[in-house]
C-alpha positions in Angstrom: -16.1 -23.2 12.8 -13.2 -22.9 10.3 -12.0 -20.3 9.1 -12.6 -18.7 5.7 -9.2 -18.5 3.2 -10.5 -14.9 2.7 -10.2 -14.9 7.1 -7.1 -16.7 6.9 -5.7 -14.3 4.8 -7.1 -11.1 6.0 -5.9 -11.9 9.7 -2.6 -13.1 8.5 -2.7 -16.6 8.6 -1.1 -19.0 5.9 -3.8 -18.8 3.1 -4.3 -21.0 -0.3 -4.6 -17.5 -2.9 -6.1 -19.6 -5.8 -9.2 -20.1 -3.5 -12.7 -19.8 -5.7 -13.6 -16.5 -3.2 -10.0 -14.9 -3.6 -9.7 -15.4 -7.3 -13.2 -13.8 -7.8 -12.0 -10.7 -5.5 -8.6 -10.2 -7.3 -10.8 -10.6 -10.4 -13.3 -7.6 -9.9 -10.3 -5.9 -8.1 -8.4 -6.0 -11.7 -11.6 -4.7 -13.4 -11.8 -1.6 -12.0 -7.8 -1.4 -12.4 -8.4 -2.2 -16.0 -11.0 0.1 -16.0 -9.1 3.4 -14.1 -6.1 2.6 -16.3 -8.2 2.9 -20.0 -9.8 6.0 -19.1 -8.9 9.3 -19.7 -7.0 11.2 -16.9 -8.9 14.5 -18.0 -12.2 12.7 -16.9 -12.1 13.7 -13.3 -15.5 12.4 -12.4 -15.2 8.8 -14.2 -11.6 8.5 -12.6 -12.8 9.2 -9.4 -15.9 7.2 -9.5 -13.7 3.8 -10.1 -11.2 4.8 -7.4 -14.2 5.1 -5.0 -15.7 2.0 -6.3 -12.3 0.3 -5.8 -11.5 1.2 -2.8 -15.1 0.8 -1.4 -15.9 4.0 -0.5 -16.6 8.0 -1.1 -13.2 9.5 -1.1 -10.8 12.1 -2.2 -8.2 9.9 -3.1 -6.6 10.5 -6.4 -4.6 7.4 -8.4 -2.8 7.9 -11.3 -2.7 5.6 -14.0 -0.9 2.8 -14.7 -2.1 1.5 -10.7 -2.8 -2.1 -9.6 -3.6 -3.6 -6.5 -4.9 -6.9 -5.4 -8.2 -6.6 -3.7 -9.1 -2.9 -2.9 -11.0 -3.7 0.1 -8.4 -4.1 2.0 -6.6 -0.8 1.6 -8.0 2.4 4.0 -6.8 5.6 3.3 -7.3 8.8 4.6 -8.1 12.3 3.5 -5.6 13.5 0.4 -4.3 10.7 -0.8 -2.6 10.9 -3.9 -0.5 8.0 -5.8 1.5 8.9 -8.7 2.2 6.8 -11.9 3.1 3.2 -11.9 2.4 2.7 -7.9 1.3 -1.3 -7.1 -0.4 -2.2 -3.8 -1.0 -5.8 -2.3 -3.5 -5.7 -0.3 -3.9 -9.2 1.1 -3.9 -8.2 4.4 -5.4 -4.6 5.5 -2.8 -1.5 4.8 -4.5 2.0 6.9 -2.5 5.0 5.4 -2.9 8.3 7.4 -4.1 11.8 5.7 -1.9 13.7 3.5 0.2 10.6 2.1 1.9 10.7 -1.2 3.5 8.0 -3.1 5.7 8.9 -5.6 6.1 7.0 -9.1 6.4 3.1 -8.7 5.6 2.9 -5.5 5.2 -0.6 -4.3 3.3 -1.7 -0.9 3.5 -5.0 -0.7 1.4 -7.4 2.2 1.8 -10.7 0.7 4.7 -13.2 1.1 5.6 -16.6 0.4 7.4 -19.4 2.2 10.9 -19.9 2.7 10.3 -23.4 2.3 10.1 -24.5 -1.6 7.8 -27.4 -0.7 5.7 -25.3 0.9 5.8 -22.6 -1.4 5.4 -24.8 -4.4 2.1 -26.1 -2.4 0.2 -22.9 -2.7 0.7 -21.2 1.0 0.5 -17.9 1.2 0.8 -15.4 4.0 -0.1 -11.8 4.4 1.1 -9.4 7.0 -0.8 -6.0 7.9 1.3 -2.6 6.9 0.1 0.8 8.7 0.9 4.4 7.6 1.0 7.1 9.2 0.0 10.9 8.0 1.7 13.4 6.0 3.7 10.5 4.5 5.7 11.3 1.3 7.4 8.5 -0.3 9.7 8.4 -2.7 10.1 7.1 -5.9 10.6 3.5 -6.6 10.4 2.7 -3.1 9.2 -0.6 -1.8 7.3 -1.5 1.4 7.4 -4.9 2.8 5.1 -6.8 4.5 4.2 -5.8 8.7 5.7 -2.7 8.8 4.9 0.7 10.2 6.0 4.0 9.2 5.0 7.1 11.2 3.8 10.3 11.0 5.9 12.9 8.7 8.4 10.6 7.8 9.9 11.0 4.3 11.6 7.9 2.5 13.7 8.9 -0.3 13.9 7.3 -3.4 14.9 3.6 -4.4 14.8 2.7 -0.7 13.6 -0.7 0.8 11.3 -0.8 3.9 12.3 -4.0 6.3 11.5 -2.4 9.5 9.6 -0.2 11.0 10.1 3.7 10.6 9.5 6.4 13.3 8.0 9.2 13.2 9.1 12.3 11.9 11.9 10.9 10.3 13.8 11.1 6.6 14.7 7.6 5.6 17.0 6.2 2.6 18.5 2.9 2.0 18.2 -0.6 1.6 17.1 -1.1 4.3 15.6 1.9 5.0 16.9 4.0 8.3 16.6 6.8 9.6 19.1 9.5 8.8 17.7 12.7 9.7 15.3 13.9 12.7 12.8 16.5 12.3 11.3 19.4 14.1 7.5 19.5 12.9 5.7 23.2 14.8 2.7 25.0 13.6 4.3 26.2 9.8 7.2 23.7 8.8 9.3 20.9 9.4 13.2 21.9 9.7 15.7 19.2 10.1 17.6 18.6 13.3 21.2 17.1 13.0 
């Protein structure tokens, strides 16, 4: 039996986005964007009822406003979640954040990517690649995340920086690309850095 674009697209296969299924997920997925961004952040309760309703489940998570994203479904987060202004997430293919993650202003997490090829681009073909986060995550302004990466546990990526590769844990990481450029020492009351 073939496979589904939805399938295709969730598992990471080249997909067709403008699929009659897709467009109709993106659609309601924009909604409740439309929705969280035209109501007032003092109403907790209204806030939180479209980010649960977005994200498909009871949660804590808290999203500030402006915040887009493609699907919802496909992004799992865990206990304390907080994105700042202006964050964007694709979510074409599933992106599992840890607890205790932070996003700073204009965050973007990005899943989807195109072709090199222009024919093939031009044709419609899409691809998605998984991205998993770790807990206690803070992540800097204006920082993007590509597609099939990992970043671990209480690593810190500072501001402006570009996420190619994968980022290990317990780590502060700046640049574009993003590296590592400090180690640290997480115990029982605080991180410290180690040279």
């Amino acid at each position: 039996m073939a496979l589904t674009e939805k399938q295709k697209m969730i598992s990471g296969e080249m997909y067709q986005a403008w699929d009659e299924e897709l467009v109709a997920d993106r659609q309601k997925a924009k909604k409740l964007c439309f929705a969280l961004n035209q109501t007032c952040p003092t109403d907790k309760d209204a806030r939180q009822a479209l980010i649960n309703e977005l994200l498909g489940k009871e949660t804590d998570a808290w999203i500030e406003s402006p915040f887009n994203c493609d699907y919802g479904y496909n992004l799992k987060v865990g206990k304390g979640f907080y994105a700042n202004h202006g964050c964007t997430i694709l979510d074409c293919a599933p992106i599992n954040i840890g607890d205790n993650c932070l996003l700073a202003p204009g965050v973007v997490i990005a899943t989807a990517g195109h072709p090199l090829d222009p024919v093939e681009r031009a044709s419609g073909e899409e691809f998605a690649k998984a991205i998993t986060i770790g807990s206690d995550v803070w992540i800097g302004a204006n920082v993007t995340v590509c597609p099939g990466v990992t970043i671990g546990d209480n690593v810190v990526v500072g501001a402006g920086s570009v996420v190619t590769k994968d980022l290990p844990a317990n780590t502060v990481c700046v640049g574009s690309p993003a590296k590592p450029i400090r180690t640290l020492a997480i115990n029982d009351k605080k991180a410290e850095l180690i040279e």
